[in-house]
C-alpha positions in Angstrom: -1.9 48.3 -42.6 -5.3 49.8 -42.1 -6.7 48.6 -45.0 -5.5 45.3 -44.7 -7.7 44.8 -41.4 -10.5 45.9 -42.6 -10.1 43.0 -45.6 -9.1 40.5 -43.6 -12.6 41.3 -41.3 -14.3 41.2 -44.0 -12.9 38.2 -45.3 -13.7 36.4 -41.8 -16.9 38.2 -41.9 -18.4 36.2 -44.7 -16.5 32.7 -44.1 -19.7 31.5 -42.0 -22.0 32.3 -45.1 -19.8 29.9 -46.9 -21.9 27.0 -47.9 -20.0 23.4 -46.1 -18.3 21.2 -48.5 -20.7 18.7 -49.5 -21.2 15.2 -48.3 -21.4 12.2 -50.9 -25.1 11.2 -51.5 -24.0 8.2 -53.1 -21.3 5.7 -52.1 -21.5 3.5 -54.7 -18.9 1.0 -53.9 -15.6 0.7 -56.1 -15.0 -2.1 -58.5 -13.3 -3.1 -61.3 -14.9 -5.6 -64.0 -12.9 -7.6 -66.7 -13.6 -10.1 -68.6 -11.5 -12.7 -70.1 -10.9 -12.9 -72.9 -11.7 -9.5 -73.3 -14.0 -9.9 -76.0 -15.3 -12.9 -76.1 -16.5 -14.8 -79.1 -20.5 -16.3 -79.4 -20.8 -19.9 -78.1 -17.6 -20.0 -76.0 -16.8 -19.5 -72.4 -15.1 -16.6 -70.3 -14.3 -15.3 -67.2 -15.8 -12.3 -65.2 -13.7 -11.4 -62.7 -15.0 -8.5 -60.0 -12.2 -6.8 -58.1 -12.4 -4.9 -55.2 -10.5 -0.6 -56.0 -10.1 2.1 -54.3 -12.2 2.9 -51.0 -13.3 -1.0 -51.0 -10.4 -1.6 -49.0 -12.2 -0.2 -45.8 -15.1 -2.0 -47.2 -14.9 -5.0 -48.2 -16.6 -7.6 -50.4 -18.4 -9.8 -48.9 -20.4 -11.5 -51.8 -21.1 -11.2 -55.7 -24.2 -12.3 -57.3 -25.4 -11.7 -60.8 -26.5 -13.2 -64.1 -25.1 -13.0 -67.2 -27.5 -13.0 -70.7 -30.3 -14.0 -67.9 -27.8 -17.2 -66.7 -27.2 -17.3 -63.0 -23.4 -16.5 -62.5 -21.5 -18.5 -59.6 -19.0 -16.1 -58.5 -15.7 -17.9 -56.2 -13.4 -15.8 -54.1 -9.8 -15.9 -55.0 -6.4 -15.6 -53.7 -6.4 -11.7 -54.2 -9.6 -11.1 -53.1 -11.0 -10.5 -56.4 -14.7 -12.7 -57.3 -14.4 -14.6 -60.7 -17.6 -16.5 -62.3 -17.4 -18.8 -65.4 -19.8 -17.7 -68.1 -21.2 -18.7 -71.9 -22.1 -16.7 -74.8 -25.4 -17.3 -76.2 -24.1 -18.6 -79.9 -27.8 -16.4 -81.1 -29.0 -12.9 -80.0 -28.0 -8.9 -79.7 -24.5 -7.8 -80.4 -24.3 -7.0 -76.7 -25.3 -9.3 -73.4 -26.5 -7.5 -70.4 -24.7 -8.5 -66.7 -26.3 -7.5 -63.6 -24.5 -8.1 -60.5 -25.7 -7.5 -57.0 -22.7 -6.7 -55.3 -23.0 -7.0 -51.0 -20.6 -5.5 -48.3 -21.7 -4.7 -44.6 -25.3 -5.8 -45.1 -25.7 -3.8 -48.0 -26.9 -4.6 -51.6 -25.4 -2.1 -54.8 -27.2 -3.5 -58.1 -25.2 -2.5 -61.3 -26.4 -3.2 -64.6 -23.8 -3.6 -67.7 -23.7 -4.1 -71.4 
């Protein structure tokens, strides 16, 4: 029993040297992006659709802004809280088309970029 004090003092001797879980540097705010269709074909239309996951409950969305192969994207709220933006294909260009979006909640502006 002797020896099990002197561990356990020992163990609760070094517990203060123990470096404190870390803190996140980066809360990068949690979204889901889909297009529809999911692959969509040069010269047509889609849909982008940005929906709120995870922590965003506590946070919410409260605007979406972005372009889409350097158009301006017009992002609507819907029933479900989700943002959705009508966009075009260039019929010409890359095999992929970059989409920024500029995504705001509590006065606060996250860019992403996406190909």
């Amino acid at each position: 029993m002797r020896q099990f004090g002197r561990r356990l003092v020992l163990l609760l001797g070094a517990w203060p040297l123990a470096a404190p879980p870390a803190a996140a540097q980066f809360d990068a705010p949690a979204v889901v992006v889909r297009t529809s269709p999911v692959t969509p074909a040069r010269g047509r239309l889609g849909w982008i659709e940005v929906v709120p996951s995870g922590g965003a409950v506590s946070r919410p969305l409260h605007r979406v802004e972005g372009e889409a192969a350097d158009e301006p994207l017009h992002f609507s709220v819907a029933p479900n809280g989700a943002f959705k933006a009508l966009f075009g294909l260039p019929v010409e260009g890359p095999d992929s088309v970059e989409l920024s979006l500029r995504l705001e909640r509590e006065g606060r502006t996250d860019t992403t970029l996406l190909t």
